[in-house]
C-alpha positions as CSV (number, residue, x, y, z in Angstrom):
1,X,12.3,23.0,23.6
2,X,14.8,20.7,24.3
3,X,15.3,17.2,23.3
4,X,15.2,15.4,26.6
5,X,18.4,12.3,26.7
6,X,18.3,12.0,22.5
7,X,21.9,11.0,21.5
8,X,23.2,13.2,18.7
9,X,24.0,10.4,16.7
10,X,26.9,11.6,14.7
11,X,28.4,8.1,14.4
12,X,25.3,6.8,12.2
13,X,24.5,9.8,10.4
14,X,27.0,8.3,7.5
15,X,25.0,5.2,8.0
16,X,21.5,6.8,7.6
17,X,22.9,8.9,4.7
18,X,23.8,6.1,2.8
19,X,21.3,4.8,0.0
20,X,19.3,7.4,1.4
21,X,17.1,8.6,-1.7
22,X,16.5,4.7,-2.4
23,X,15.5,3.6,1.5
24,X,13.2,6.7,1.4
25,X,11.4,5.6,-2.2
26,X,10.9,2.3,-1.1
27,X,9.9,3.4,2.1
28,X,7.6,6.3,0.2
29,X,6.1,3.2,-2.3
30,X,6.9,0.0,-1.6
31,X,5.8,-0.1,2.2
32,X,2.0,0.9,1.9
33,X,-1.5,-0.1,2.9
34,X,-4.5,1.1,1.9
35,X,-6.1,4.4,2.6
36,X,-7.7,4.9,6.1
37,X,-11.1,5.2,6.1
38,X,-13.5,6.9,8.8
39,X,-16.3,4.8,10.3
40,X,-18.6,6.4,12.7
41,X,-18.0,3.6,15.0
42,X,-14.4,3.7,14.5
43,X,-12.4,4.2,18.2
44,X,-9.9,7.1,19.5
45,X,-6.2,6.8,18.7
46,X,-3.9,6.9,21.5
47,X,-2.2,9.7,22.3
48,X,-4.7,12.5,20.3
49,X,-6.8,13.5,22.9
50,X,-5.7,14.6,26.8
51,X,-6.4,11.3,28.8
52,X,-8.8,13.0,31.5
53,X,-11.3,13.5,28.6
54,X,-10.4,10.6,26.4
55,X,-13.6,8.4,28.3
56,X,-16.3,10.8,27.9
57,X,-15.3,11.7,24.4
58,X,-15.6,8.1,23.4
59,X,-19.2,7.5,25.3
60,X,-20.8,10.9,24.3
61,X,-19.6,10.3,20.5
62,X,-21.1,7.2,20.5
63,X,-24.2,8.8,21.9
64,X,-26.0,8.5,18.1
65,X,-24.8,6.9,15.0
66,X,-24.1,10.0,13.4
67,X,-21.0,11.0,15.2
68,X,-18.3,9.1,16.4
69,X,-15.7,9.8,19.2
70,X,-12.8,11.0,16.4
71,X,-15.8,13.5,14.6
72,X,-16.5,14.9,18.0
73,X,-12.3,15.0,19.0
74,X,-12.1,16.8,15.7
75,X,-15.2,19.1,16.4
76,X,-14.0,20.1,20.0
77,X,-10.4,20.9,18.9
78,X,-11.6,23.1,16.0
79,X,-13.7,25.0,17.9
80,X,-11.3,25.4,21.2
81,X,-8.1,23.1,21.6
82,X,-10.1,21.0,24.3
83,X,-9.7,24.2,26.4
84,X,-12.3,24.1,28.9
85,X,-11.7,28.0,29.7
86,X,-12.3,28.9,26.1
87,X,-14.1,32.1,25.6
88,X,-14.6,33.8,21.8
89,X,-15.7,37.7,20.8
90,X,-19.0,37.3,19.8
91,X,-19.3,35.2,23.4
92,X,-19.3,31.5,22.4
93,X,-18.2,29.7,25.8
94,X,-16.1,26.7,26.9
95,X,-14.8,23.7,25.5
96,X,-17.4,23.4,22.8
97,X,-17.9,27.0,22.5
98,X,-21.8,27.5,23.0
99,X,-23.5,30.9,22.9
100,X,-25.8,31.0,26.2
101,X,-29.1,30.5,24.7
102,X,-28.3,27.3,22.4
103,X,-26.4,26.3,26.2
104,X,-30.1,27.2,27.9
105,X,-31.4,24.0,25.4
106,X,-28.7,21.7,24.9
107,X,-26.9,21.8,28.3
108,X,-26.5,18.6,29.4
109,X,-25.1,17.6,32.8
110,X,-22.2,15.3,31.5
111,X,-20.7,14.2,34.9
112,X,-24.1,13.5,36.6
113,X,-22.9,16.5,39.7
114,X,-26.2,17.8,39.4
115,X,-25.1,21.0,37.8
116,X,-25.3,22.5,34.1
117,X,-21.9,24.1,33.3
118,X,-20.6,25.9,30.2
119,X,-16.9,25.5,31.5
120,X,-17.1,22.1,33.1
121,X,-15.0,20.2,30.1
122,X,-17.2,17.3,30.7
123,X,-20.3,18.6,30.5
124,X,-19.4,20.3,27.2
125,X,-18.3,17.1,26.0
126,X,-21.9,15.7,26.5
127,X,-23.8,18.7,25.2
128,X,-21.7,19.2,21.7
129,X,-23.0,15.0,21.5
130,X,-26.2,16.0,22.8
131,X,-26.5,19.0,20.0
132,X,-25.1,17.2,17.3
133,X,-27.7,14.4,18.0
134,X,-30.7,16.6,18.3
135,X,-29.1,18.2,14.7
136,X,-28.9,14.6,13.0
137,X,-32.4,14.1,13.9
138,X,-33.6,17.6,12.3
139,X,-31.9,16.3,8.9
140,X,-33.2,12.6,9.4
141,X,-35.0,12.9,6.1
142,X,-32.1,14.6,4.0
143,X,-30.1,12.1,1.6
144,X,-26.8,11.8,1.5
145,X,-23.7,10.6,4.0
146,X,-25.9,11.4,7.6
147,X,-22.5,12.4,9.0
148,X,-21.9,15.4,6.5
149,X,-25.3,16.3,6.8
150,X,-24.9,16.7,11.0
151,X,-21.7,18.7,10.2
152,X,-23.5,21.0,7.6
153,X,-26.5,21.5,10.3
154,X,-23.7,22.5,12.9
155,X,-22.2,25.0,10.7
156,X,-25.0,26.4,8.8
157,X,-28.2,25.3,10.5
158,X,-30.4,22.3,9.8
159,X,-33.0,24.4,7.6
160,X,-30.1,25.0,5.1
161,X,-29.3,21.7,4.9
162,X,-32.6,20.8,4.1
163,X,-33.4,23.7,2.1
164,X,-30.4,22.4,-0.5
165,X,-31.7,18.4,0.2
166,X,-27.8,18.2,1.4
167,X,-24.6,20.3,2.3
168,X,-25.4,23.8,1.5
169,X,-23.4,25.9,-1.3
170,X,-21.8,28.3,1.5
171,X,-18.0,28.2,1.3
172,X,-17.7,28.0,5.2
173,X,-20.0,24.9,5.5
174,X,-18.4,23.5,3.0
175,X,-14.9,23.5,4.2
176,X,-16.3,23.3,7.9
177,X,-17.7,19.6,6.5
178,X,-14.4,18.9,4.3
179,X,-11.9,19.9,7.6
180,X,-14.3,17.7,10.1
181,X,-14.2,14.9,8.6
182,X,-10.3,15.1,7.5
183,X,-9.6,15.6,10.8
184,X,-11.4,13.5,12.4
185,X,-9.2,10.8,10.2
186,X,-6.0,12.2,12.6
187,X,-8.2,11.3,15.9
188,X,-9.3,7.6,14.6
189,X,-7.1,4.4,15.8
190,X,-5.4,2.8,12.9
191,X,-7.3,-0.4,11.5
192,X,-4.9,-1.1,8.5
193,X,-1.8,0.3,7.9
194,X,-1.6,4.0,7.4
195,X,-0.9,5.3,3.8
196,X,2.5,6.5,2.7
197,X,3.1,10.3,1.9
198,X,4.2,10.6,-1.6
199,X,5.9,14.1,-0.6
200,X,7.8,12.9,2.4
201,X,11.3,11.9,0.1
202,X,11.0,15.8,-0.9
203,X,10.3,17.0,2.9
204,X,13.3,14.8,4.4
205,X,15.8,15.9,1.0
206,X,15.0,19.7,2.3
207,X,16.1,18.9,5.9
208,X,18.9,16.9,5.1
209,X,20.1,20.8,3.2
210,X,20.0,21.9,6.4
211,X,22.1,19.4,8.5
212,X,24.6,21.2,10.4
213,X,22.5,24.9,10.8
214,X,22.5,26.4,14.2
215,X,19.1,25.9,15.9
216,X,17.5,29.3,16.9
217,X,14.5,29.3,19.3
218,X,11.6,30.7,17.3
219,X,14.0,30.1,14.2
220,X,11.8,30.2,10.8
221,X,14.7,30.0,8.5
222,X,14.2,33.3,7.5
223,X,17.1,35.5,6.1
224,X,17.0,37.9,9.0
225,X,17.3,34.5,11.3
226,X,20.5,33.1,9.2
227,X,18.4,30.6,7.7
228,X,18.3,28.9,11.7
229,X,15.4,27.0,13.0
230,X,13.8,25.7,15.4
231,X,12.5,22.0,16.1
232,X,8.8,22.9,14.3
233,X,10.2,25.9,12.3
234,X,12.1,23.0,10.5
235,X,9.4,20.6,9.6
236,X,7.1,23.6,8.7
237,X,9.6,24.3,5.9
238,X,10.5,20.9,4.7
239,X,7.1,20.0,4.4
240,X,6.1,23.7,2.5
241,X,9.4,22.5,0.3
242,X,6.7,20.1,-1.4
243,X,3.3,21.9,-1.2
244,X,2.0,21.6,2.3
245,X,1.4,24.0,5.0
246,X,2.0,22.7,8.8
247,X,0.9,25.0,11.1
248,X,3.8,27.0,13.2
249,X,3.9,24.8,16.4
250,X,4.6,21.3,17.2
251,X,1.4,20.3,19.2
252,X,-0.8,21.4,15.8
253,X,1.7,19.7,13.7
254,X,0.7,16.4,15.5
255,X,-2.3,16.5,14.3
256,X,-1.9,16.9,10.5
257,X,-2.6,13.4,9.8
258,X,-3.3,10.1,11.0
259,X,-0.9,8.3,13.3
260,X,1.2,4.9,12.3
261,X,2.4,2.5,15.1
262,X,5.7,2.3,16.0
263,X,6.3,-0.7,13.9
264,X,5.0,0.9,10.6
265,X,6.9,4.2,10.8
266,X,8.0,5.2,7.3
267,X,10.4,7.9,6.7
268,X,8.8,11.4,6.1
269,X,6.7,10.7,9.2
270,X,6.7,14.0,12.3
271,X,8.1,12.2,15.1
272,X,7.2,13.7,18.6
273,X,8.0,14.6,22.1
274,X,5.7,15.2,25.1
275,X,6.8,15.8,28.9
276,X,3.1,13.8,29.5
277,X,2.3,10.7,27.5
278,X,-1.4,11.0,28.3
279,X,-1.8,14.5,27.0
280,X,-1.3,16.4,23.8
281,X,-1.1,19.7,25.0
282,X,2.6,18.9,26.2
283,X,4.1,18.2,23.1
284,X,7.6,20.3,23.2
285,X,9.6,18.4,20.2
286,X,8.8,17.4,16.4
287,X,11.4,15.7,14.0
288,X,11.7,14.1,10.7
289,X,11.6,10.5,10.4
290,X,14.5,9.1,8.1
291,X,14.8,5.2,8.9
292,X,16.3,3.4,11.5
293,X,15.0,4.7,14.3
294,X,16.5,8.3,13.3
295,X,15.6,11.3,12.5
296,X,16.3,14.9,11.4
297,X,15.7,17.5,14.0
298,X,16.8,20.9,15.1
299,X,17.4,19.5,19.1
300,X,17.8,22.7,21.4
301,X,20.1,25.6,22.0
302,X,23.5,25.4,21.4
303,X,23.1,22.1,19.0
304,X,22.8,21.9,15.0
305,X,20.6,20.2,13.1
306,X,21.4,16.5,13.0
307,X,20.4,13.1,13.1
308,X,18.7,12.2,16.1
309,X,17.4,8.5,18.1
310,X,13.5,8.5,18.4
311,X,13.6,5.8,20.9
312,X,13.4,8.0,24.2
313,X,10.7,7.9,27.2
314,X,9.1,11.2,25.9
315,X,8.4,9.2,22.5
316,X,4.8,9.9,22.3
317,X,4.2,9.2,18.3
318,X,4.4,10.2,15.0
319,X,2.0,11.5,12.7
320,X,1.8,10.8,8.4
321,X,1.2,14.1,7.5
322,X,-1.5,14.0,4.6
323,X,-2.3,17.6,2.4
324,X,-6.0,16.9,4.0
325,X,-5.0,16.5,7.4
326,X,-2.9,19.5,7.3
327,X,-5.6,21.8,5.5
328,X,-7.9,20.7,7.8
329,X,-6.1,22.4,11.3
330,X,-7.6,25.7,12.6
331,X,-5.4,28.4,12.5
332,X,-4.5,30.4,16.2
333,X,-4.9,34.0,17.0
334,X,-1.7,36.2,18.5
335,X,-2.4,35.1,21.8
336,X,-2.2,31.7,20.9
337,X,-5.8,31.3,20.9
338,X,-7.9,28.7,18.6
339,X,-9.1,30.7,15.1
340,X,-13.2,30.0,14.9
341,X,-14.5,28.1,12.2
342,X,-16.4,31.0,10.0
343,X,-19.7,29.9,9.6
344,X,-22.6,32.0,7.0
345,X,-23.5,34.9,8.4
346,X,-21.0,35.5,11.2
347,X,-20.6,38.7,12.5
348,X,-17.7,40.9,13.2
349,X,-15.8,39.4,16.8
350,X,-16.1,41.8,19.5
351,X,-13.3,42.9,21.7
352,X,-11.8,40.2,23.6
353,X,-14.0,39.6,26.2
354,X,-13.0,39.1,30.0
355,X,-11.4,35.4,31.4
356,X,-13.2,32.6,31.6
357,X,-14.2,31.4,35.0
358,X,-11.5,28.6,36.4
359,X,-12.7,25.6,35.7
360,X,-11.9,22.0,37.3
361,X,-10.6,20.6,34.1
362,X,-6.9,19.7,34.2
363,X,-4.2,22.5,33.5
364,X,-2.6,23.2,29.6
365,X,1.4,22.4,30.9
366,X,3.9,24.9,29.5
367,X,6.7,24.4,27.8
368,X,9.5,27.1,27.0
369,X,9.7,26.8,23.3
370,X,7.5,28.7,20.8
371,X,7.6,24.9,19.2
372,X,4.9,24.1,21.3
373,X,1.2,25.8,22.4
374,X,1.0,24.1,25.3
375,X,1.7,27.7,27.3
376,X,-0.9,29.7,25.3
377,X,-4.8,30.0,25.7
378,X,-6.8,28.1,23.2
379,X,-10.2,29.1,22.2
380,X,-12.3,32.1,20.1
381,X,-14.8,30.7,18.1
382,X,-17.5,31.7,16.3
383,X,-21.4,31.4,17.6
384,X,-23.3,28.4,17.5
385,X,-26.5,27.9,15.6
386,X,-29.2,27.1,17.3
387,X,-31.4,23.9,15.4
388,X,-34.8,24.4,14.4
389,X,-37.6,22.7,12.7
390,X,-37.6,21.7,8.8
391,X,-38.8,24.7,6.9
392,X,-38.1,27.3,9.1
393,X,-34.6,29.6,9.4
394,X,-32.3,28.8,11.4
395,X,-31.1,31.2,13.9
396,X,-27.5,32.6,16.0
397,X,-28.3,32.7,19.4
């Protein structure tokens, strides 16, 4: 990873320093909105999904009104990263991971080629809004918010959910509703201004302790490293400093909470890098916000930690980390690979099963940092309930 044309700013670091507990409290308290809130009509924020599937994740989640475009963003990351070659141990396939025979009902041909395909990414896209639909109209009758209800029915089957007259008692459906729905917060276009971080002064006091440190590529600031990190190794321990775990990499990281403008960046907020503006995946670079269009970053080989510009042309956004937003990200296997959302009942993975056919959706971009996933497969998720009728058990296909 390396900070592409990002000044080291030595000269203002005094500057930055100064008054710097009292710019970050006001920034922490003074300089808020009020919370943001999820509507199921609520549009796609920029930068959150890859651009090629941006259009056909804002039609197909508008397909009911039980899901939204940022519930199904949030749905088809868990499950696979938006990779369209995505293929999990028990056998789950594609972008939205469907097991074959819940695919043999709920295929639907999303970019009208006459053709029914597990790993086309745009069919997936229309048949995980297709399924969800078909879900929400299984648990028409079942009180409660309709959108939790669709979420339960997708994790646990739509006969549990009307079994218990709303979300189940299973642990996995549970969270599987709770992580949804917080994510799907990261994915929705700010309406209002974002809400302030009351641990960010605590994150950015941790990095500033570090100011100066070698950075080390794959750098966790562990003893056996030096205490040297990375770019992400960095904000993954100033943000721990005060509670919260960010996942390892800094392509996850972007997604641990909803994303403020430019204009309404406050400091505490994960700054970020991409070598493609349109597309996630190529995130290489995260920092810390501090004010005045700085930041605290570990920059590349041969630097230290330091105060940084954000104002360069692979500036794709920041994100307000929330303790939701973050508990909320699916974990990733060795390989790099999406972790399934459990659901009741699963059974043991199998070996890892063969590649997935190539597919025609646009390729993940690599990047030479651990920082950032963009190199690694995504996918493995868990099978896929297949919907059924009130009052009868629902079944894994």
């Amino acid at each position: 990873m390396v900070l592409r044309k990002a000044g080291t700013a030595a000269a203002a670091a005094g500057v930055v320093a100064i008054g710097f507990v009292g710019l970050v409290t006001v920034g922490t308290y003074a300089a808020s909105g009020t919370p943001q809130q999820s509507a199921n009509r609520a549009g796609l924020s920029r930068g959150t999904v890859p651009a090629a599937y941006q259009g056909p994740i804002e039609q197909w989640g508008s397909l009911c009104p039980e899901i939204s475009p940022p519930m199904l963003a949030a749905q088809l990351y868990q499950e696979s990263g938006f990779d369209p070659g995505a293929r999990s141990g028990v056998g789950a396939q594609g972008m939205a991971q469907f097991m074959p025979a819940t695919w043999a009902t709920y295929g639907t041909d999303g970019n009208n080629d006459g053709r029914k395909d597990v790993w086309d990414p745009f069919d997936a896209i229309a048949s995980a809004a297709t399924f969800d639909c078909a879900l929400a109209k299984d648990v028409a009758g079942v009180p409660g918010d309709r959108q939790a209800n669709v979420l339960a029915a997708y994790n646990a089957g739509p006969y549990a959910v009307t079994k218990y007259n709303g979300i189940p008692p299973y642990r996995e459906t549970q969270g599987y509703v709770r992580n949804i729905q917080a994510m799907a917060r990261s994915f929705t276009a700010p309406t209002a201004p974002v809400e302030v971080s009351q641990q960010s002064a605590g994150a950015i006091y941790f990095a500033q302790t570090k100011l100066g440190t070698p950075y080390l590529w794959g750098g966790e600031g562990l003893p056996s490293q030096n205490g040297r990190f990375d770019c992400s190794g960095l904000t993954q321990a100033a943000y721990a400093s005060v509670g919260i775990t960010l996942p390892r990499v800094a392509n996850d990281q972007w997604y641990a909470g909803p994303h403020p403008s430019r204009d309404q960046l406050r400091p505490g907020d994960l700054v970020f890098w991409a070598t493609d503006l349109s597309d996630p995946r190529s995130i290489h670079h995260v920092g810390i916000y501090v004010g005045g269009g700085y930041m605290i970053d570990a920059p590349h080989t041969g630097a230290v930690i330091r105060y940084d510009k954000i104002d360069t042309k692979e500036y794709i956004g920041a994100t307000r980390v929330t303790t939701d937003g973050a508990q909320a990200l699916p974990g990733r296997n060795a390989d790099g690979s999406i972790t399934a959302p459990s659901r009741p009942g699963d059974p043991a993975p199998a070996a890892p099963a063969a590649p997935a056919p190539a597919t025609p959706a646009p390729a993940a971009l690599t990047a030479p940092d651990p920082s950032s996933t963009a190199s690694r497969p995504a996918g493995s998720a868990a099978a896929r309930p297949t919907p059924t009728g009130p009052g009868q058990n629902s079944a894994k296909s």
